[in-house]
PyMOL Python script that loads the backbone (N, CA, C, O; Angstrom):
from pymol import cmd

cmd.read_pdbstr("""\
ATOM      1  N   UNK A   1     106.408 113.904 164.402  1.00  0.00           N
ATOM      2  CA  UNK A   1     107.828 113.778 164.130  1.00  0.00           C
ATOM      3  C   UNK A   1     108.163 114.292 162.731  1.00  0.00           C
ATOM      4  O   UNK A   1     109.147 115.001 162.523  1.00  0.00           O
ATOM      5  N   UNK A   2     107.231 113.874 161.693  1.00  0.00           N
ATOM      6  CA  UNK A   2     107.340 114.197 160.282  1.00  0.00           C
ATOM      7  C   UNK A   2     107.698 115.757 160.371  1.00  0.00           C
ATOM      8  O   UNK A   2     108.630 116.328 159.807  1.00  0.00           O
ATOM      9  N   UNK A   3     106.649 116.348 161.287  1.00  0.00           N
ATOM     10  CA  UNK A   3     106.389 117.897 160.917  1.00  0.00           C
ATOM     11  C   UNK A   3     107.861 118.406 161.634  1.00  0.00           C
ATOM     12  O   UNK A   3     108.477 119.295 161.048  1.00  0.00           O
ATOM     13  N   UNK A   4     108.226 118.041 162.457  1.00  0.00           N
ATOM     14  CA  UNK A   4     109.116 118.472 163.202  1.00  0.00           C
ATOM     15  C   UNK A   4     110.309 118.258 162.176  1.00  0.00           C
ATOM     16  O   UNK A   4     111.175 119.113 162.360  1.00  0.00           O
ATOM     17  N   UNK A   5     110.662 117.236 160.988  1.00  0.00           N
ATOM     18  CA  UNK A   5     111.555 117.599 160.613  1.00  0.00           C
ATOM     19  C   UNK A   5     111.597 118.638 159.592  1.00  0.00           C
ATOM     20  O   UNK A   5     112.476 119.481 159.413  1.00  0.00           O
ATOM     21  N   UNK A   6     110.207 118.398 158.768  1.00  0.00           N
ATOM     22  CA  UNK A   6     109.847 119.667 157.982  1.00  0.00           C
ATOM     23  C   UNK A   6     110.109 121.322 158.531  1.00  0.00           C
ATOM     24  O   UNK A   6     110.450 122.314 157.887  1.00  0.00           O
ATOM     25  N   UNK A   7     109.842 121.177 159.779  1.00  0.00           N
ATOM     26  CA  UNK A   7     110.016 122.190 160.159  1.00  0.00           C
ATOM     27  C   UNK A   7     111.557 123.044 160.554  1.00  0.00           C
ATOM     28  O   UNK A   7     111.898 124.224 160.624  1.00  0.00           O
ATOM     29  N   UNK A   8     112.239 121.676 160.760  1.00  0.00           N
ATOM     30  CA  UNK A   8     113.940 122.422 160.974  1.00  0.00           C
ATOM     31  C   UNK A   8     114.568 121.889 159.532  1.00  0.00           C
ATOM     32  O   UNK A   8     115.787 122.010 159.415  1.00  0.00           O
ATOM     33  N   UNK A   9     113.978 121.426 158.648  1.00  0.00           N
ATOM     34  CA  UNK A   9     114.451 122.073 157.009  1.00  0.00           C
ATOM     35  C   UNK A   9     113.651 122.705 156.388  1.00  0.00           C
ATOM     36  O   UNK A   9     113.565 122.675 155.160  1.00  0.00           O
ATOM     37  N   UNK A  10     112.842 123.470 157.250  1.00  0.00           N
ATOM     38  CA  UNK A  10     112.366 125.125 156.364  1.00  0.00           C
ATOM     39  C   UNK A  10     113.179 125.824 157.247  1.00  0.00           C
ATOM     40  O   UNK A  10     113.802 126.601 156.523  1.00  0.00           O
ATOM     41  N   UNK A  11     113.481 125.968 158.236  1.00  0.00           N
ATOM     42  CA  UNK A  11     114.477 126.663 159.337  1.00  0.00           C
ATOM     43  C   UNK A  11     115.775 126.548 158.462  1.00  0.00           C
ATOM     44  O   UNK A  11     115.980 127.525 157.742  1.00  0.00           O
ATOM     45  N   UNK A  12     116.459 125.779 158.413  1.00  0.00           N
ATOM     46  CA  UNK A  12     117.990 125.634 157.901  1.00  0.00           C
ATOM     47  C   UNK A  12     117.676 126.492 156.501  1.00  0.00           C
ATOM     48  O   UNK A  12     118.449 127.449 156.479  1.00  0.00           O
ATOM     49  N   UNK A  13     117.058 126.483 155.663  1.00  0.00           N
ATOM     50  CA  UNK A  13     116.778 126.834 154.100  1.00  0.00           C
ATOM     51  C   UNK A  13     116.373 128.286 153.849  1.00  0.00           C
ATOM     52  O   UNK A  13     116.394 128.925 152.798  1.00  0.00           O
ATOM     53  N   UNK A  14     115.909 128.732 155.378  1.00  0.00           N
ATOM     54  CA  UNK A  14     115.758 130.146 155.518  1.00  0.00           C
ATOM     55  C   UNK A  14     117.099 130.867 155.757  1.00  0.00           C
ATOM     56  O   UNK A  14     117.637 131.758 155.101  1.00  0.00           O
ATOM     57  N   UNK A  15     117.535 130.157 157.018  1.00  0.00           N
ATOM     58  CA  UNK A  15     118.924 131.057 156.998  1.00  0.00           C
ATOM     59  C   UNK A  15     119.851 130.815 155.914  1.00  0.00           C
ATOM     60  O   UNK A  15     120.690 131.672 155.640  1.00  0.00           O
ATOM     61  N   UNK A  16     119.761 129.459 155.113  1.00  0.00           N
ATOM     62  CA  UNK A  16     121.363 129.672 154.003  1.00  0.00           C
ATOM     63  C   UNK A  16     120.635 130.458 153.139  1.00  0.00           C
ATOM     64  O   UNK A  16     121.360 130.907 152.251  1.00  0.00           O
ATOM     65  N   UNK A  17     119.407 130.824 153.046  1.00  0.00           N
ATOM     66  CA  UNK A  17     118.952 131.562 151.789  1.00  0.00           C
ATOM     67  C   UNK A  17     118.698 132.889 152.035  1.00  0.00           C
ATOM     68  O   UNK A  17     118.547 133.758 151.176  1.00  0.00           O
ATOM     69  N   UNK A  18     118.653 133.036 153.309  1.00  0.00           N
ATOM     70  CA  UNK A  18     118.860 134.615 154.212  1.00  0.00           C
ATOM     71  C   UNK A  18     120.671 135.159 153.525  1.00  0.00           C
ATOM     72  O   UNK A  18     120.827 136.251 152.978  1.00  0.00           O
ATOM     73  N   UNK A  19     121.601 134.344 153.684  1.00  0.00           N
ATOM     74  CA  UNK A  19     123.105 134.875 153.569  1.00  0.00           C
ATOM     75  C   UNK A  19     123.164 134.767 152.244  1.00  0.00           C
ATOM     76  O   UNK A  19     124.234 135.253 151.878  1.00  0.00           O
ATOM     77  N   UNK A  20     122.426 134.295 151.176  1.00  0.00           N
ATOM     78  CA  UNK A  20     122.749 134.319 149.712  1.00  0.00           C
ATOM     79  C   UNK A  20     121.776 135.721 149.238  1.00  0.00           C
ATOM     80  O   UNK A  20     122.100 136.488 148.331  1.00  0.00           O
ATOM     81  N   UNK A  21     120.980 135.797 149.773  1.00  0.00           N
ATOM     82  CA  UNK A  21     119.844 136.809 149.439  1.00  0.00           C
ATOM     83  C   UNK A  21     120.579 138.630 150.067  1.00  0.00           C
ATOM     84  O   UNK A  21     120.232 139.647 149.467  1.00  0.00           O
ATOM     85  N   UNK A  22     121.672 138.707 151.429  1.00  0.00           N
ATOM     86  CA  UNK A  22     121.741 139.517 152.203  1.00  0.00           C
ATOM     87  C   UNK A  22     123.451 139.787 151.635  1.00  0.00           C
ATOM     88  O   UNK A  22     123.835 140.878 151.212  1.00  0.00           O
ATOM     89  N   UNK A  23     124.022 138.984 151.702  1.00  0.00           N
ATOM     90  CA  UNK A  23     125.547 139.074 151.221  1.00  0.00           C
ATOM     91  C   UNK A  23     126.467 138.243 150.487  1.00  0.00           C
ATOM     92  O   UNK A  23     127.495 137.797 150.998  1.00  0.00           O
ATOM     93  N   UNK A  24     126.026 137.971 148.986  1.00  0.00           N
ATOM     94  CA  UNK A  24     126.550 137.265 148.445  1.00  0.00           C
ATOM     95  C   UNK A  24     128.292 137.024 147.980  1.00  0.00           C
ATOM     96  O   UNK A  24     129.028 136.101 147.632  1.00  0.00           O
ATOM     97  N   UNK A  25     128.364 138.538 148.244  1.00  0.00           N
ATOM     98  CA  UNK A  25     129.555 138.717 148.300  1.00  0.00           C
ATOM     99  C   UNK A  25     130.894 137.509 149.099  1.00  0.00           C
ATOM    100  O   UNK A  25     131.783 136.680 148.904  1.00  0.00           O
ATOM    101  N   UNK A  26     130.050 138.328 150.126  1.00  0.00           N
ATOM    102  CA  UNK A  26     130.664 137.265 151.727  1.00  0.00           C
ATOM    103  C   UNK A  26     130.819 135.904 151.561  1.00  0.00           C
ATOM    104  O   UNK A  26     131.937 135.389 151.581  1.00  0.00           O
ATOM    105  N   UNK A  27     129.325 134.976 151.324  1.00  0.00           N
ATOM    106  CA  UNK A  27     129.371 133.725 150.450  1.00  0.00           C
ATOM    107  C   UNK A  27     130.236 133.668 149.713  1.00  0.00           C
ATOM    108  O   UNK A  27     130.862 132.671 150.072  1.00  0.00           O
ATOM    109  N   UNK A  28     130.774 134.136 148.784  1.00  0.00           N
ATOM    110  CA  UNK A  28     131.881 133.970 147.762  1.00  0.00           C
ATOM    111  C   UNK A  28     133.141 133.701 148.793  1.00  0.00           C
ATOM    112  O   UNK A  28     133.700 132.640 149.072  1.00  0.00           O
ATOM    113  N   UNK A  29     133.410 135.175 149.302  1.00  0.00           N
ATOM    114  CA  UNK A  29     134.734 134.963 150.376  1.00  0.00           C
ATOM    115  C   UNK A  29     134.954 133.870 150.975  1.00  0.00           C
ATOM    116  O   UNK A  29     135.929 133.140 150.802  1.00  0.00           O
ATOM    117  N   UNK A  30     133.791 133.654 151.926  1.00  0.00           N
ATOM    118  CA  UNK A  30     133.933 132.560 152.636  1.00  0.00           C
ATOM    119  C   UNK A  30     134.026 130.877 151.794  1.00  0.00           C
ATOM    120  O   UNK A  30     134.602 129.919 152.309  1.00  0.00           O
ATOM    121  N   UNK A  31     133.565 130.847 150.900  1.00  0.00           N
ATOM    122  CA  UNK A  31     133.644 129.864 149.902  1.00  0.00           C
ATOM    123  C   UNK A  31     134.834 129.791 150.006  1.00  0.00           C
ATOM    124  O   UNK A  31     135.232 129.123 150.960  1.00  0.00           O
ATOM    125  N   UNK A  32     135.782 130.369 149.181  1.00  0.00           N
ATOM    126  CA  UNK A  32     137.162 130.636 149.104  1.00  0.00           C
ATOM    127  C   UNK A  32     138.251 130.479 150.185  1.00  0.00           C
ATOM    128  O   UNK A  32     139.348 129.960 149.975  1.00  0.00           O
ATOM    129  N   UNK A  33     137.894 130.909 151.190  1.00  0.00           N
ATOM    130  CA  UNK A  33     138.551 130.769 152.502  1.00  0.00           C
ATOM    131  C   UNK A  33     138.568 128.949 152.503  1.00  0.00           C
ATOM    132  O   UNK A  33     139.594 128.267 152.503  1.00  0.00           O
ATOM    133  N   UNK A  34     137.500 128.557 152.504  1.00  0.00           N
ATOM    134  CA  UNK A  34     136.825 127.081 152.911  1.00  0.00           C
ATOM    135  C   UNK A  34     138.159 126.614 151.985  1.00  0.00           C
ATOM    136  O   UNK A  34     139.306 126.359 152.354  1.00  0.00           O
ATOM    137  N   UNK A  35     137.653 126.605 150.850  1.00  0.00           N
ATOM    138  CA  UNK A  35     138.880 125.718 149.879  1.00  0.00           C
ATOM    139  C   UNK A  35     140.350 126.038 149.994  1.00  0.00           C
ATOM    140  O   UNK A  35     141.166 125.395 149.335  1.00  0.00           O
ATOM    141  N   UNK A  36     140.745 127.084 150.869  1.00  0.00           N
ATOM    142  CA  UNK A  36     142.122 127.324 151.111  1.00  0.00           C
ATOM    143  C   UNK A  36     142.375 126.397 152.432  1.00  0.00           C
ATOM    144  O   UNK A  36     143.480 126.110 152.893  1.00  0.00           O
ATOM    145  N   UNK A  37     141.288 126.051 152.864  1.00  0.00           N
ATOM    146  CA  UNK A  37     142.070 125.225 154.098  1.00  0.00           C
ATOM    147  C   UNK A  37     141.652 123.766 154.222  1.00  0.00           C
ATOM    148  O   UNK A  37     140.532 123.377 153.890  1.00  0.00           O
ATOM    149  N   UNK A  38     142.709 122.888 154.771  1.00  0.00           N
ATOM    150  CA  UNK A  38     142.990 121.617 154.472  1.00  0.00           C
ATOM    151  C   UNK A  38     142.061 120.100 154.584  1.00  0.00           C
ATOM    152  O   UNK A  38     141.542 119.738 155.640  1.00  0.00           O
ATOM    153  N   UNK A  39     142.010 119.643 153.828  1.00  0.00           N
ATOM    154  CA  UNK A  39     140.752 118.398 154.248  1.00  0.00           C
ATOM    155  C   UNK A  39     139.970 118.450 155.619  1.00  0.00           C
ATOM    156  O   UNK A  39     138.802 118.677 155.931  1.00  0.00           O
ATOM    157  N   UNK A  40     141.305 118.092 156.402  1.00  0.00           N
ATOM    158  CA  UNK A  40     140.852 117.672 157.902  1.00  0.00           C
ATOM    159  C   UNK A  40     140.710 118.842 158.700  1.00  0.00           C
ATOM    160  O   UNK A  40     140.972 118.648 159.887  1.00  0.00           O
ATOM    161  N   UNK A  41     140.400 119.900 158.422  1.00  0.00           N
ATOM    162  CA  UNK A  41     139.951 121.382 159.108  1.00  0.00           C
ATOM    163  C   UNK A  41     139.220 121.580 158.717  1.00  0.00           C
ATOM    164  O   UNK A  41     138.646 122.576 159.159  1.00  0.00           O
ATOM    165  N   UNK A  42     138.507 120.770 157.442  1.00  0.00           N
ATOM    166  CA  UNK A  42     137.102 120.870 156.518  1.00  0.00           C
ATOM    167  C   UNK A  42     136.420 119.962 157.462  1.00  0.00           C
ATOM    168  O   UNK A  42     135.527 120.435 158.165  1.00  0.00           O
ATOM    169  N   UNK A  43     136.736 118.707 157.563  1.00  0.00           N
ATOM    170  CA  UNK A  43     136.332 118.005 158.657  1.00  0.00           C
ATOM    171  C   UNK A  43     135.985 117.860 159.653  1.00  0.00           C
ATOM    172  O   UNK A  43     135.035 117.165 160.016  1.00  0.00           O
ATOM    173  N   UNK A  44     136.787 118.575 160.366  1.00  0.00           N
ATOM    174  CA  UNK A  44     136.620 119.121 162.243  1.00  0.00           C
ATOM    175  C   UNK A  44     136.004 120.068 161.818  1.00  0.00           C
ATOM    176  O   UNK A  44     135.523 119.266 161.018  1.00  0.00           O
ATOM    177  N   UNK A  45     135.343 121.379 161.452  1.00  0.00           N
ATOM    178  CA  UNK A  45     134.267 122.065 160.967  1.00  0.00           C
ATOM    179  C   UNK A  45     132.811 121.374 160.949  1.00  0.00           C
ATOM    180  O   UNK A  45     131.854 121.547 161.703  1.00  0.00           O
ATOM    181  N   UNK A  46     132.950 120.637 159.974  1.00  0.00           N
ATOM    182  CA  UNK A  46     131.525 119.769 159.769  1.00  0.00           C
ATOM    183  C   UNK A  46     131.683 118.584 161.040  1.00  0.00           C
ATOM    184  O   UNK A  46     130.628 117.949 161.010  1.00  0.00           O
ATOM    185  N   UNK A  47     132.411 118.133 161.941  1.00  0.00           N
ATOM    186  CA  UNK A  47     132.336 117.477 162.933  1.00  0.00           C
ATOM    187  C   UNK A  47     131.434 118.473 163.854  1.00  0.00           C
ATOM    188  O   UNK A  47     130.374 118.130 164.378  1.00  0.00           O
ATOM    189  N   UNK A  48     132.034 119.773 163.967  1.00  0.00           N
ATOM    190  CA  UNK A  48     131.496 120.319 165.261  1.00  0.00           C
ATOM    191  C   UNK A  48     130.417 121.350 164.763  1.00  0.00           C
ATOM    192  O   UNK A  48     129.879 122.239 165.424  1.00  0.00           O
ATOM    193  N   UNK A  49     130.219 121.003 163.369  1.00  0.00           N
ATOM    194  CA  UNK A  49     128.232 121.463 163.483  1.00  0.00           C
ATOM    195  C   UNK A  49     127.521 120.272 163.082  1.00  0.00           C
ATOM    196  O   UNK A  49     126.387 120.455 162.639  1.00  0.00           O
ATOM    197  N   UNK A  50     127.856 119.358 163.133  1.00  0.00           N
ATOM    198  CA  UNK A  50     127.154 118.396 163.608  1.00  0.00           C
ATOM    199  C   UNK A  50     126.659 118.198 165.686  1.00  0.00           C
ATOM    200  O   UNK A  50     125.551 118.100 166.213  1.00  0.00           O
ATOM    201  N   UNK A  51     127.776 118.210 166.176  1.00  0.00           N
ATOM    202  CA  UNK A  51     127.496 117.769 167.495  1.00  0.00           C
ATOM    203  C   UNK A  51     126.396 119.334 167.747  1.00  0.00           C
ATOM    204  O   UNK A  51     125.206 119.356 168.061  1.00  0.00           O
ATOM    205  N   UNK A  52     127.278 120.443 167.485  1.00  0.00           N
ATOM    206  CA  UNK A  52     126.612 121.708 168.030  1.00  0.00           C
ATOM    207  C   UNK A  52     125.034 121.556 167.568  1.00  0.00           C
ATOM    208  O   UNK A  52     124.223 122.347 168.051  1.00  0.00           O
ATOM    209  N   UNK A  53     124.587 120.532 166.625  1.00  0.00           N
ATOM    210  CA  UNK A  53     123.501 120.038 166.211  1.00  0.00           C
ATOM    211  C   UNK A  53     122.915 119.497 167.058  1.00  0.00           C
ATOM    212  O   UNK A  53     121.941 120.096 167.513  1.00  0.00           O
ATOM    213  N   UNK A  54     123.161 118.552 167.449  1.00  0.00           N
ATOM    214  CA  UNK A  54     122.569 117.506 168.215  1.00  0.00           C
ATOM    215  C   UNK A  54     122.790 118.591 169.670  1.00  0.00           C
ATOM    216  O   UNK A  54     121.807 118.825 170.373  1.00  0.00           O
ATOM    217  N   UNK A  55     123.598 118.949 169.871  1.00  0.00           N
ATOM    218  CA  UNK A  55     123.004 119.827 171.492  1.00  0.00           C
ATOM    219  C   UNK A  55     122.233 120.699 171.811  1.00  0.00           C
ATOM    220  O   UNK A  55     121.847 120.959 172.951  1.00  0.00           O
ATOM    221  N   UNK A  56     121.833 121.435 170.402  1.00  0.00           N
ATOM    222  CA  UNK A  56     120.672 121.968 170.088  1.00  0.00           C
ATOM    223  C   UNK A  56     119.471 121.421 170.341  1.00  0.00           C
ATOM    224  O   UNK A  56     118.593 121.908 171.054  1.00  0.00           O
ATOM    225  N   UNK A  57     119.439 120.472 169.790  1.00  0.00           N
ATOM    226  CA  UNK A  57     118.339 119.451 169.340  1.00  0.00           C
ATOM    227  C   UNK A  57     118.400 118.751 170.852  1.00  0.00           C
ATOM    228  O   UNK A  57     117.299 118.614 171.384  1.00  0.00           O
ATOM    229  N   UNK A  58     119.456 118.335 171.539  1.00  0.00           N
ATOM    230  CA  UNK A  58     118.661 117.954 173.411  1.00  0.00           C
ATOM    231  C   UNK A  58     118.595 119.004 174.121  1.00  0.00           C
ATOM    232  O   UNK A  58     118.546 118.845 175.341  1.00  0.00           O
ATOM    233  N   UNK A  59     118.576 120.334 173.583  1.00  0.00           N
ATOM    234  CA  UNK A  59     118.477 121.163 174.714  1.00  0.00           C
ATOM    235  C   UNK A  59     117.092 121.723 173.937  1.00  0.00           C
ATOM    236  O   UNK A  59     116.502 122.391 174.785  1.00  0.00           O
ATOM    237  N   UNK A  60     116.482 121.731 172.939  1.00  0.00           N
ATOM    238  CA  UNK A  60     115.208 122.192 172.824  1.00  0.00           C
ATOM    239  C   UNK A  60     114.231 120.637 173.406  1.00  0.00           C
ATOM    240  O   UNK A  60     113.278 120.877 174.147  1.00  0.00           O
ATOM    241  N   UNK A  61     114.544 118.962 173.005  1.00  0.00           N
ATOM    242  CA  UNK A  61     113.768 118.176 173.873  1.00  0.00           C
ATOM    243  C   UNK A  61     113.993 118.468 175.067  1.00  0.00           C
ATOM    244  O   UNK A  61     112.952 118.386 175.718  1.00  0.00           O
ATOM    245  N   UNK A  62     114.839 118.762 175.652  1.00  0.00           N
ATOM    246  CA  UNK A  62     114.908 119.392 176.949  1.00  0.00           C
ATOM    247  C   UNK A  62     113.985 120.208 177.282  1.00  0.00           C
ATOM    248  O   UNK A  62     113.305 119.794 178.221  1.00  0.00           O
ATOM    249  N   UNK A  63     113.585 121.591 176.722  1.00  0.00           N
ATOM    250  CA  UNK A  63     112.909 122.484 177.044  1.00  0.00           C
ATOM    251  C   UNK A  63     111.238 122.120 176.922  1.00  0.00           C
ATOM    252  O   UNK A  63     110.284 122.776 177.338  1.00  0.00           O
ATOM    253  N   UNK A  64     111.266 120.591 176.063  1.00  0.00           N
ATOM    254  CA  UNK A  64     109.326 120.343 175.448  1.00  0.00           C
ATOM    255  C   UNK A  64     109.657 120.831 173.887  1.00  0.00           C
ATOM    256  O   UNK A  64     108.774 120.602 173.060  1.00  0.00           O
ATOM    257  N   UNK A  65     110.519 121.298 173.568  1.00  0.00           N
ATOM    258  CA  UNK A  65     109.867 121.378 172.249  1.00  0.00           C
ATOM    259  C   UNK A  65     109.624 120.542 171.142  1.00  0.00           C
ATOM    260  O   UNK A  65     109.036 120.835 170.101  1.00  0.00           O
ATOM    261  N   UNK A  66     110.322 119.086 171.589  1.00  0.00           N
ATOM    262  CA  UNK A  66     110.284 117.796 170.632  1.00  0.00           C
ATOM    263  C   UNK A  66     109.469 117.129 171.152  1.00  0.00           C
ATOM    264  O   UNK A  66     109.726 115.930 171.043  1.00  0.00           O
ATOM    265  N   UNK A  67     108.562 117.355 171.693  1.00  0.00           N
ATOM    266  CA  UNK A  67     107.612 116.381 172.156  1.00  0.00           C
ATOM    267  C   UNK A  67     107.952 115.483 173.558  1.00  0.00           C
ATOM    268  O   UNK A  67     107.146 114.646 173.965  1.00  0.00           O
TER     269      UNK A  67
END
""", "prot")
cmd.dss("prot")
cmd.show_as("cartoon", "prot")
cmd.util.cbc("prot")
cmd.orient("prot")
């Protein structure tokens, strides 16, 4: 279980460090965009990568890959 989480926070740390390393630019933009729009659209954002999280995560135990 340990390794398994180690393993999807070297996963997550690759890709945000893939888009800082590939287009920092963009990062900036999108930064910017983020703070132009309103609390609760900041919210429902981080609501639905959370769930899109977790359906990830039962559709790979689904497949065997969580043990």
């Amino acid at each position: 279980m340990l390794g398994t989480l180690f393993l999807a926070l070297g996963l997550v740390l690759i890709v945000e460090g893939l888009a800082y390393v590939l287009a920092p630019s963009l990062v900036e933009r999108m930064l910017e965009a983020l703070r132009m729009l309103p609390e609760a659209a900041r919210r429902q954002i981080g609501a639905l990568a959370i769930v899109s999280g977790l359906i990830l995560l039962w559709i790979a135990h689904a497949l065997g890959a969580l043990g």
